[in-house]
N, C-alpha and C positions, 0 to 999 in steps of 0.2 A: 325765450333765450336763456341758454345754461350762461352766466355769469362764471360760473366757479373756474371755467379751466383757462379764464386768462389773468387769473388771478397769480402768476408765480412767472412774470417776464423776466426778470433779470435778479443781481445778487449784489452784496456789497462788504468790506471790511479795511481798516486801516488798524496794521498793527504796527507798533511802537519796536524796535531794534535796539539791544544795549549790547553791551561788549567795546572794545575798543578796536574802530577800521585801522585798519593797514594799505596806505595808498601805495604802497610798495610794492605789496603783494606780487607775484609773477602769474596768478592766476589759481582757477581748479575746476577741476571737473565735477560739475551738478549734474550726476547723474544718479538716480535712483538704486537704490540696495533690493527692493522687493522684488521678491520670487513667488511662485508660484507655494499656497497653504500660508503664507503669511496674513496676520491680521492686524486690526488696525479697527479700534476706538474711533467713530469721526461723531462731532457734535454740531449743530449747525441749528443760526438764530437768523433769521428772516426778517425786514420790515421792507413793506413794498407801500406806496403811495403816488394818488396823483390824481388823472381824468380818465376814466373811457367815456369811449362817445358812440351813440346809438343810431344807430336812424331816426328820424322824428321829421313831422310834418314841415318842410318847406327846407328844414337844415337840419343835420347833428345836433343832438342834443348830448348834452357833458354830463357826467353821473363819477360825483365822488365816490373814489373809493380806496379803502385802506386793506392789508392784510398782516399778520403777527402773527410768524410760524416758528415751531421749534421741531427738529428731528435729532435724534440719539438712534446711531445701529453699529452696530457691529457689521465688520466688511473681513470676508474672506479669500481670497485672489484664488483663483483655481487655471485661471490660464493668460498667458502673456503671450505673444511673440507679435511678429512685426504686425502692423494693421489688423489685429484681431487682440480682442481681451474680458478674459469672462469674472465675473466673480457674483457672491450670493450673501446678503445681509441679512441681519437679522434686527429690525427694529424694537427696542423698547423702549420708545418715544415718536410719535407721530401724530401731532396734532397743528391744528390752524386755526384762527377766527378771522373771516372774512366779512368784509361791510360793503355793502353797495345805496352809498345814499343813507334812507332809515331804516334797512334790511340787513340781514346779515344770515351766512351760513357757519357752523360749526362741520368741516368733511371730517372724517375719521377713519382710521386702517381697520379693520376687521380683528380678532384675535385669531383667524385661524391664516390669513395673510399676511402677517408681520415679517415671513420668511418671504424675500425678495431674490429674485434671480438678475442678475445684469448682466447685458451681451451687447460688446461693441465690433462690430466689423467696418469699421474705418472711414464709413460715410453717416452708419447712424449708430444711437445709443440705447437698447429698447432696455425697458425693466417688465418683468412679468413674474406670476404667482407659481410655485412648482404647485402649491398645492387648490389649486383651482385658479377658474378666471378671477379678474379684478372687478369692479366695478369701473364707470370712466371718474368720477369720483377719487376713489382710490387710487388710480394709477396719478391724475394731475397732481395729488396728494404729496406721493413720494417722488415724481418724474421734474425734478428741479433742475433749471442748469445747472451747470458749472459742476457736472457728476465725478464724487471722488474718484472714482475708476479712473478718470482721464487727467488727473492733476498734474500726473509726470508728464504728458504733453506739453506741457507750458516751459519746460526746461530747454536751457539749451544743449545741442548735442555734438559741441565739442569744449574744450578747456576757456575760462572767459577771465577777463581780470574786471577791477575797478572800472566801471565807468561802459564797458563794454553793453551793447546793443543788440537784440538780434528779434526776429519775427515768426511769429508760427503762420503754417501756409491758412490758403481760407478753408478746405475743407476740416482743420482741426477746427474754426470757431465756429464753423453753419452746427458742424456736432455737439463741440462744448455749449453755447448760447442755445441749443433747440430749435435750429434754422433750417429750413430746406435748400438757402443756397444763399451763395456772398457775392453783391454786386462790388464792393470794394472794400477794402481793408488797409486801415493805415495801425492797427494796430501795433507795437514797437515795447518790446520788457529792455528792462536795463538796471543791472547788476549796479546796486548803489551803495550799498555797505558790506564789507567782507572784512570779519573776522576769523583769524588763522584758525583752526581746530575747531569754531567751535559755530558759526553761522554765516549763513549769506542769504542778504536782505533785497530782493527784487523789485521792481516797479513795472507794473504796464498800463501805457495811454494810449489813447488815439480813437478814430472813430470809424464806423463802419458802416455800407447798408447790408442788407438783403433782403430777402422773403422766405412769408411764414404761408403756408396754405395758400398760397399764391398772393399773398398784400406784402407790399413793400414796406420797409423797417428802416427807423434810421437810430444807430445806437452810439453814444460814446462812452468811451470806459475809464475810468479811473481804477488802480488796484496795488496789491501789495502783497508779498508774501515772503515766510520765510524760511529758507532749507537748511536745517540743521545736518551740520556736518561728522557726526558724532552717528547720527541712524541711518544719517545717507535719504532723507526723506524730508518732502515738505509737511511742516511742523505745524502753520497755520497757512491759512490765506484768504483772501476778500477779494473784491472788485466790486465798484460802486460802478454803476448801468446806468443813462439817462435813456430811455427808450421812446421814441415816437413811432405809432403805427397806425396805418390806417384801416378801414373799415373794411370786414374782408367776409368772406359767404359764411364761416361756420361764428364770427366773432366779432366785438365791438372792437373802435381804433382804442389808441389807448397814447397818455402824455402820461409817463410815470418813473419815477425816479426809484430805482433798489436797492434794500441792505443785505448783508449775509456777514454771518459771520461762521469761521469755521474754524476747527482744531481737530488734530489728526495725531495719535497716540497708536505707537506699539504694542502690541495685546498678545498675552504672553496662551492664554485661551480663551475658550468663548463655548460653551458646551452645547448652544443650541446653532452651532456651527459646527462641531464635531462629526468626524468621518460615520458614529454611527448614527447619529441626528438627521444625517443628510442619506443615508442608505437608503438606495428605492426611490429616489425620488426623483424625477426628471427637471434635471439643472439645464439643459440646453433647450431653446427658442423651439426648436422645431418637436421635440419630444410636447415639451409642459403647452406648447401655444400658447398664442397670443390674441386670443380673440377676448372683450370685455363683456361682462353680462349685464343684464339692463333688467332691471324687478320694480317696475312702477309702485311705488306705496299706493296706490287706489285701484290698480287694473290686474284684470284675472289672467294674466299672461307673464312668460319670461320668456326671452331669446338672448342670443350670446349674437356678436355684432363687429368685423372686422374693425381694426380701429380707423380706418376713412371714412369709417360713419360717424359724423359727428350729432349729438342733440342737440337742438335748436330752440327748443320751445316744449314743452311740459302741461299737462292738464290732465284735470279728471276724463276728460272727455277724448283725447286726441295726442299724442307723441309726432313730434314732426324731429325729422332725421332729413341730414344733405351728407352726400357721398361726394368727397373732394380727393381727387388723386391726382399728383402729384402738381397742386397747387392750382387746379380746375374743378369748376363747380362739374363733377357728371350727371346726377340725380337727385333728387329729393322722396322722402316716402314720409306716408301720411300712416299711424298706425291708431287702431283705432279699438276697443272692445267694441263686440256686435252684442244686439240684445236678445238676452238668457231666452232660450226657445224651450217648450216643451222638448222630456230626454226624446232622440227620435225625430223630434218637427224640426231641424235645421233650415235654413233657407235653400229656395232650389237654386239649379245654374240657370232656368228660366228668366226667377226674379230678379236674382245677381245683376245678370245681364240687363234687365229693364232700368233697375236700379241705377248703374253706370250709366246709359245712354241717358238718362235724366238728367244726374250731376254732370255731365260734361255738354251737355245742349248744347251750341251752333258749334263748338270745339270739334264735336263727332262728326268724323268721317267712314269709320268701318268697323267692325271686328276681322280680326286678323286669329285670333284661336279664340276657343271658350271648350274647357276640358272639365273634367271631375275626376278623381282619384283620391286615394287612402296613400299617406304621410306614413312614414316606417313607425308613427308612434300610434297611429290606430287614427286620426285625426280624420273625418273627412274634408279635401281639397279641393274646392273649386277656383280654377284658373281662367283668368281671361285677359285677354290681350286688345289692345284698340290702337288704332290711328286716328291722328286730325291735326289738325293747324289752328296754334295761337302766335297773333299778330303774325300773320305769314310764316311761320317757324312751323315747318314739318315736327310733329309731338310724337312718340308713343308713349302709350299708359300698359301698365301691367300690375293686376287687379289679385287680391286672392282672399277667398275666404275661410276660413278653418272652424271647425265644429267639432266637440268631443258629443260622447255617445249620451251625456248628460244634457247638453242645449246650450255648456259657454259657446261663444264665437269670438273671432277676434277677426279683423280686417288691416290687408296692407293693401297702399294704394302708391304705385311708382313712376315716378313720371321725368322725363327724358327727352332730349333731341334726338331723331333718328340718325340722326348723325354718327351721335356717340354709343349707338347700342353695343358696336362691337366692342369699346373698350370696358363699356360696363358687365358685358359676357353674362354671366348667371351669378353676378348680389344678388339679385333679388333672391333667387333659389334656396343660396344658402343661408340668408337671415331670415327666412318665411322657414326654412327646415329646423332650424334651430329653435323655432319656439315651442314652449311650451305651456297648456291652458291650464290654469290653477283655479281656483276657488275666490272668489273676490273678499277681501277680507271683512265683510260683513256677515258673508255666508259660514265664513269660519268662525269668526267671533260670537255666531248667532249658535254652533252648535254645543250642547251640554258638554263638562270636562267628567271623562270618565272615570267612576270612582275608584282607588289605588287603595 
């Protein structure tokens, strides 16, 4: 089980408001100054705490766990208009320490990913790397709610006074929280200190459900924030998150309460945001892509992996992967290094296939293909395809083995309801194409460094 990507549920801040209210006030309009090349200093301090809980023999089992994050980037706005909004950071600051129980992970950004892309089209909020893929790591890393990009959604969007009220719909919070959708929402801001010229001090409460990858959420909010009237922008903000969720295909439930703290500064430049900083480089979603790379520290392989593949579990021996689309388990795949063959002796499609009908015993009911072919990287490909039935459930398996001209191998194993093969179409295809066979780091470390 990867632990680290539900480590970052929710966020928290209570900031303190001086100046002198005006209950008089006639009202004003909180609306934002930023435009498009505008930047903006955001700092932001994390404490997440609580239970997740795991599957375990007979019942859940509870597993403490804490986190303590700090990020520092620089934000660049490059595009605004109605339900679309782009812009491109620059971190220097992104780090975390994570504890599960008496374990713990340090994740970390890369130096050559620090430059971050963010792209909101009105139902999600993706982040991705112009200058290469992420890792899943790195993207959970920096992929927090409550994303600056979307702060001025929280405003209201007409003139409010003292005391006034008002709700953002649920598609803004399924996006701001990191939701795939809202069963209900009592959420409610309300304008509670206003002073003339120089601030106005917000509140929001209330509570909400939804779902995350298909597991129901239950979250209440507590929050605060403040828009200063002088830049026309919110200046800080917080929200404190109790979140309860339960146990779901890619993740454990979780009882955890969040902090955050955040501050948000006018940035007069930023030079590793600069027009020629950024030249050549593809800033939009569809150019840079979004696909994550996955580099086992012990295994002689890489592939790059749409993000509905979630990791599940880790070994020297085995990578297990489940394909969740849009909150349904579709797939699972089992990724495995094969053993180092004389350069030449690879495994045949004969054995392949003996192989298979072995591991899957009374499960087997047929083959349905078994192919071989060469991979546009030179790889040779052995495919095979089966049908059968567990517990009554129509199966199919789809099987692949890959061989460089040296004797790596690596195997994927994908397994599905016939049901679902048409929504699952060819994953398989493209995360078996996308890999590539390396050198297992012993074989590297084992060879002499050449004299300079």
């Amino acid at each position: 089980m990867n632990l680290r990507r539900f480590c970052f549920p929710a966020v928290c801040l209570l900031v303190a408001a001086c100046g002198t209210p005006l209950s008089a006030y006639d009202g004003v309009l909180l609306q934002a100054a930023t435009k498009p090349d505008d930047l903006t200093r955001v700092a932001v301090k994390m404490e997440v705490g609580g239970d997740l809980t795991v599957p375990g023999e007979g019942q859940p089992k509870p597993l403490k766990m804490s986190v303590v994050a700090a990020m520092k980037y620089d934000e660049r706005l490059l595009e605004s208009i109605t339900g679309h909004a782009r812009a491109v950071r620059h971190y220097t600051e992104a780090q975390a320490v994570i504890k599960i129980e008496n374990g713990g992970v340090t994740p970390v950004l890369s130096d050559e990913h620090r430059l971050i892309a963010v792209d909101w089209t009105g139902d999600a909020c993706n982040l991705y790397s112009p200058r290469g893929a992420l890792s899943r790591d790195e993207l959970e890393l920096v992929d927090l709610p409550a994303p600056s990009l979307l702060l001025d959604g929280l405003l209201p969007t007409e003139a409010v006074v003292q005391d006034a009220t008002w709700k953002q719909p649920d598609g803004f919070w399924a996006t701001f929280l990191r939701l795939d959708a809202i069963g209900s929402n009592e959420v409610t801001s309300k304008l509670v200190e206003l002073t003339a010229g120089k601030e106005a001090i917000v509140e929001l409460t209330g509570n909400l459900t939804g779902a995350v990858e298909g597991v129901a959420t239950e979250i209440e909010i507590k929050g605060r924030y403040r828009f200063d009237l002088t830049s026309h922008r919110i200046a800080t903000f917080g929200v404190a998150i109790k979140e309860k969720r339960s146990i779901g295909h890619v993740g454990p439930g979780m009882d955890v309460v969040a902090r955050v703290e955040m501050t948000l500064e006018p940035l007069a430049e930023s030079p590793q945001l600069s027009d020629e900083a950024l030249a050549g480089l593809p800033l939009d979603p569809e150019s840079a892509g979004q696909a994550l790379a996955y580099q086992p520290q012990t295994q002689a392989y890489r592939f790059f992996n749409d993000r509905r593949w979630h990791i599940i579990d880790e070994s020297p021996e085995l990578t297990t992967l489940r394909y969740v689309d849009r909150g349904e388990l579709v797939a699972q795949c089992n990724v495995a290094p094969g053993a180092k063959a004389p350069p030449g002796k690879h495994t045949s499609l004969e054995k392949f296939q003996e192989d298979i009908k072995k591991v899957l015993g009374e499960s087997f009911g047929q083959f349905v293909e078994a192919v071989s072919g060469t991979s546009p990287s030179g790889y040779v490909v052995h495919r095979v395809s089966a049908t059968g039935t567990v517990k009554e459930l129509a199966i199919e398996w789809r099987y692949y083995l890959l061989a460089d001209a040296e004797g790596h191998q690596a195997m994927f194993a994908f397994t599905l309801e016939q049901e679902l093969a048409e929504r699952f179409g060819d994953a398989d295809e493209r995360l078996v194409g996308s890999l590539t066979l390396t050198q297992p780091p012993a074989e590297t470390a084992a060879k002499p460094t050449p004299a300079r």
